[in-house]
N, C-alpha and C positions, 0 to 999 in steps of 0.2 A: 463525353465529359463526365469524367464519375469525381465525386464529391465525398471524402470523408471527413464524418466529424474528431475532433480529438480533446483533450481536455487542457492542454498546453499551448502557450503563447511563448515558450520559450524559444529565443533565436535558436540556439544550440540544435535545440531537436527539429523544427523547423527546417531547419537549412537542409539536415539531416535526410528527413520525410522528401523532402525537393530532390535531392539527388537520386534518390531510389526511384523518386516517379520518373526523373528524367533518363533513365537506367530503362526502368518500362517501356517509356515511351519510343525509345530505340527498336523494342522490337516489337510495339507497337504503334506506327508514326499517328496511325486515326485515333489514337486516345490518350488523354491529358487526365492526371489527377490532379484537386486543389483540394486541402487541407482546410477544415473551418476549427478553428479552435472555440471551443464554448467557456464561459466560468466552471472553475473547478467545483463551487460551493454549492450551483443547482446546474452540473450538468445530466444528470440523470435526466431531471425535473425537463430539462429544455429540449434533449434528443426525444423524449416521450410524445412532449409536446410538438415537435416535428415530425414523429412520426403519425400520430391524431391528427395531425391539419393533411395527413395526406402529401408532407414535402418532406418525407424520409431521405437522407441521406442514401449513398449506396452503399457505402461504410461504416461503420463506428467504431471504437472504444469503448468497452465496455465493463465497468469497474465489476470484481467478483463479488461485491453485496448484493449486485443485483443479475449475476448472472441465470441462476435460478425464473425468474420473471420471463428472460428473454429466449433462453429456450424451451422452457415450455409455453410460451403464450402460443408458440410458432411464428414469431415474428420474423426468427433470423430462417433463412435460405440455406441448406447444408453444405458444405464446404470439403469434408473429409474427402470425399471423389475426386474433387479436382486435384487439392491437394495430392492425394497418392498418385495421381495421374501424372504429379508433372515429374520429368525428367529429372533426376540428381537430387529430386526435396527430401528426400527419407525420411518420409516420416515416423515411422518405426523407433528413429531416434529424440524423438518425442518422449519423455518421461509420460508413463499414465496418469501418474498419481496428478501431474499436469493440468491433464486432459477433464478430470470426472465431472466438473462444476460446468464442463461445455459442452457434453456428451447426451445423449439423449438416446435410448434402448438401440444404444451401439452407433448411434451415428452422431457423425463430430458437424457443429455448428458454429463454432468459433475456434479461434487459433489464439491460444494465452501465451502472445509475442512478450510480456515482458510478467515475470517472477522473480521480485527482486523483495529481499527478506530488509527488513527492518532492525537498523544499528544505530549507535550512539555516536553523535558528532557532538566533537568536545572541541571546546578553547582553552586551551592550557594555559593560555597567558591569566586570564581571567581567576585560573584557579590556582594555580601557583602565587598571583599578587593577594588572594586568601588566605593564602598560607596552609591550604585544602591538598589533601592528595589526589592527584589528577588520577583517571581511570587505567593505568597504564601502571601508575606504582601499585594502585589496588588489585589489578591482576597479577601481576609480578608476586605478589605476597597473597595470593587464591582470598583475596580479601573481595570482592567485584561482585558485592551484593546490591539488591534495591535499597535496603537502609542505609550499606557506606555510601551508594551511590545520592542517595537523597539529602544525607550528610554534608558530602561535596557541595552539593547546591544550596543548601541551606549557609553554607557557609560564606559561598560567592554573593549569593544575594544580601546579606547582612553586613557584609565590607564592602559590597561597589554601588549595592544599590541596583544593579543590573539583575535579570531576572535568572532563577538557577536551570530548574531543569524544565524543556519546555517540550510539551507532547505536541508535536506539528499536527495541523490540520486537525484536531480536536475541538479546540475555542467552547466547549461548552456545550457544543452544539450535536458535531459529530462522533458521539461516545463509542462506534465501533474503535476508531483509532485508539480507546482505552486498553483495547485488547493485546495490544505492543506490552502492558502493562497487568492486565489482572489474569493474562493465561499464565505467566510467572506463578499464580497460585492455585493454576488448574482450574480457576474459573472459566465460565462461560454463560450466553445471555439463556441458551436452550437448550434441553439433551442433542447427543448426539442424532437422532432418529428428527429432531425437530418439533416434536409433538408436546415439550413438557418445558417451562417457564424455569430457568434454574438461578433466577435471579435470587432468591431469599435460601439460596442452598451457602452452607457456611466458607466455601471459598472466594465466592464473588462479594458476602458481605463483608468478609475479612481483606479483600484487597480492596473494595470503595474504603474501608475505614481506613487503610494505610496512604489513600490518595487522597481523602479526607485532613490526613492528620498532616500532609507535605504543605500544603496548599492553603490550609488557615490556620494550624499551628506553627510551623516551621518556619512558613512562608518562602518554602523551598520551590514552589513550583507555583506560575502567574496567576491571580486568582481571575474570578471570571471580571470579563471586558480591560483586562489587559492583554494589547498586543504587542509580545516581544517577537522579533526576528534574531536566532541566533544566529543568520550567516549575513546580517548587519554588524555583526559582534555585540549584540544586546542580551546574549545570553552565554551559561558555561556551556552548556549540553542541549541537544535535542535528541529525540527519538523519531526517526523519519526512517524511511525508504531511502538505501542507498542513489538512489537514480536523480535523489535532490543531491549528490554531488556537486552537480552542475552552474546549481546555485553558490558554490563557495566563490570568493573574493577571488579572480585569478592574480592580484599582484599579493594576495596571501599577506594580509594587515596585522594577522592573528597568526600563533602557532595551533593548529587545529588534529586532530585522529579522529579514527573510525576506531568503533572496539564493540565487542558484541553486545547484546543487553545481556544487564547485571542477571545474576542468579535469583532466582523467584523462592519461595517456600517449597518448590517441587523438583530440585534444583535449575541446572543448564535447560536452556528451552529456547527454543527462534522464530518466529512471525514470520510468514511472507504473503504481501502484497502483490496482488495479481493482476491483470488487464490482459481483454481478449478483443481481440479484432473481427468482429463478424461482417456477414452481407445483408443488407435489409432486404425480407422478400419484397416488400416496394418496390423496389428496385427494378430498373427496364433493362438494367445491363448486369442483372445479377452473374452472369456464366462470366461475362469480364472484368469485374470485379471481384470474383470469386479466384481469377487468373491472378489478378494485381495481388490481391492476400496471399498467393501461392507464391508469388515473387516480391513481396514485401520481405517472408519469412522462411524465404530458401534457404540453404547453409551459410551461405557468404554474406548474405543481408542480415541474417539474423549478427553473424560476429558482429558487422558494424553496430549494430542495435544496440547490442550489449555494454557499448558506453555507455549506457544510459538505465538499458532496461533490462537486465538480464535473460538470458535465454531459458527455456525449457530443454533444450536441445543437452541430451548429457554427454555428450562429444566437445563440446564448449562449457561445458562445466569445469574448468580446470583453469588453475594460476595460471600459465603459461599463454594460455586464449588470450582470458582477461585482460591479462597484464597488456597487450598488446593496443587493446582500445580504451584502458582505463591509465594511463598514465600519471593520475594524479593519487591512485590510490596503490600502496607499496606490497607486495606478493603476500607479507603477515595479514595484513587488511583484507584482501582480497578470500585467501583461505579462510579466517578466521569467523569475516562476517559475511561473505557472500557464496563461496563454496560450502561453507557449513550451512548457514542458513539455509537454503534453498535444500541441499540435500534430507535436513531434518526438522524443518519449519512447516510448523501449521498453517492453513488460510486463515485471513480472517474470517468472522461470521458470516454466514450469509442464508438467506432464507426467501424462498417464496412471499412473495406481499415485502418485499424488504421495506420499499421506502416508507408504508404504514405502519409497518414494526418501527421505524427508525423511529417516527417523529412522533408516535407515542412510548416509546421509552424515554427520547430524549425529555420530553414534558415531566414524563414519571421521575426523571432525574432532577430536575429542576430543587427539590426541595431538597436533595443531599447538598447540591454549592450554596448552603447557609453554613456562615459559623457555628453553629447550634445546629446537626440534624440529627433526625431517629432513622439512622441509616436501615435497619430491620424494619421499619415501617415503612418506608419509602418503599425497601424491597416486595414487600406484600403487596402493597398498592400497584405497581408495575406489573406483577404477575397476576393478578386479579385483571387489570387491563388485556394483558396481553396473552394469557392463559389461552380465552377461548377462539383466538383468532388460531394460536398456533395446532391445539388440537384438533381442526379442522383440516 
């Protein structure tokens, strides 16, 4: 009986995970997988905590913030052997650039089953009854910047009432997902290397002052403790992970698109969202759950995946794959935001000590979401905090 955790309670994927185990289970009849979904907002927090009480899952989900933690604590069981072991997996076909966040002095610890880059869902109805140019005429006219883009929303919110542009799974809280947002200015929260605080460096100041100015002067984007959903149709725009497709309206209430994120100060640039599927060494049936991940993310499984979660796999990188399990999204979407993304998309952040990192930036952030902040001093304070953790 192996048990993985996930961070999804959505039917869609669900059903999904069910048939692949039942697929398994065929050519293996003595072994059953069950799926445990945890909250999205502390599932880090709650797999940790399972694996501390000693009732580790044999599986997980493992979000790339913190992939860093999990394979150097040596928590995860290696995986890469089986994987190349098994029959027809090729994993060769594996991008590297993939792999490096799961890799550890050459050997593979988790499998980053879904890479799926971060684009803009739009409600055109909302923004055409503004009398706003939707993001589609703004491409059309190489106009598909963050300002016109902010513009738009500024302007739906000020005729419906409804909120404009809304950074999913952010709230205030989780300021990685800013990142969809201020690598647009070539920011970042640390050096490349890790060791150096680059929050009070002038690109990251200069893109909090520009989310600064959406959010309480424009009022173009929710301020804090408002929750809009825009695939309630409560907003024009979000900036999400394609794989919340899944969430849109199927009797389609709304005229809705995908379109890439707008241009940043540095220009064109794309985000990708990562998640890796490891084995806990806890685990009593690590070699057969290390088989299931080999057959969760074989070539065939991975296609169907990729409704949802896109592949690493660059054999399935192509319209033509996609198209085939993504039917709601049209061949221009597909190329524009998920072929390109992925092909030329940064991860987000991620660092050793992440959840510590997290939750003292996010504190250090606190005093930027006033109408009145001293954005440059907030930055200082953060990096004074978090400084000597990173050069450690």
């Amino acid at each position: 009986k192996l048990r993985m955790t996930i961070w999804s309670a959505n039917e869609a994927h669900l059903k999904l995970f069910n048939s692949i185990a039942e697929g398994f289970k065929a050519q293996q009849p003595n072994v059953s997988v069950t799926f445990e979904p945890l909250p999205f907002d502390n599932y880090t927090t709650a797999l940790t905590t399972q694996i501390a009480g000693g009732n580790a899952p044999d599986m997980a989900w493992i979000f790339e913030t913190s992939a860093y933690d999990f394979v150097n604590s040596g928590a995860l069981y290696p995986v890469g052997k089986t994987l190349a072991a098994t029959p027809g997996y090729a994993l060769s076909d594996v991008a590297p650039s993939a792999t490096e966040r799961w890799t550890k002095d050459g050997t593979l610890y988790a499998y980053p089953f879904s890479t799926s880059p971060f684009g803009v869902f739009v409600n055109n109805d909302l923004i055409k009854q503004a009398g706003a140019k939707t993001p589609a005429e703004l491409i059309a006219a190489n106009q598909w910047t963050w300002p016109n883009a902010i513009a738009t929303a500024q302007a739906v919110a000020a005729k419906s009432g409804k909120g404009g542009l809304v950074v999913r799974d952010f709230n205030y809280q989780a300021w990685q997902f800013l990142s969809s947002v201020y690598y647009g200015w070539g920011a970042s929260p640390w050096s490349a290397d890790g060791k150096r605080c680059t929050f009070t460096d002038k690109p990251m100041v200069d893109a909090l002052g520009f989310i600064h100015d959406a959010v309480f002067d424009k009022k173009a984007i929710p301020g804090p403790g408002q929750n809009v959903d825009f695939f309630a149709g409560d907003a024009a725009m979000t900036v999400t992970q394609i794989s919340r497709a899944s969430l849109l309206p199927k009797d389609k209430p709304f005229d809705w698109d995908l379109v890439p994120l707008p241009r940043g100060q540095v220009g064109e640039y794309a985000i990708v969202g990562q998640a890796g599927v490891g084995v806990l060494k806890q685990s009593k049936n690590a070699e057969m759950a290390a088989k299931f991940v080999a057959y969760m993310t074989n070539p065939d499984n991975s296609t169907k995946l990729a409704q949802f979660f896109p592949s690493a796999r660059r054999s399935l990188l192509n319209v033509e794959t996609l198209g085939k399990t993504n039917a709601r999204l049209t061949p221009p979407q597909l190329d524009k935001v998920v072929v390109a993304g992925i092909s030329t998309g940064k991860l987000m952040p991620g660092h050793t000590d992440f959840a510590r990192l997290q939750q003292m930036v996010r504190a250090g952030l606190d005093p930027v979401w006033q109408p009145k902040a001293d954005i440059p001093a907030a930055m200082k304070s953060i990096c004074a905090q978090i400084g000597p953790l990173l050069a450690k």
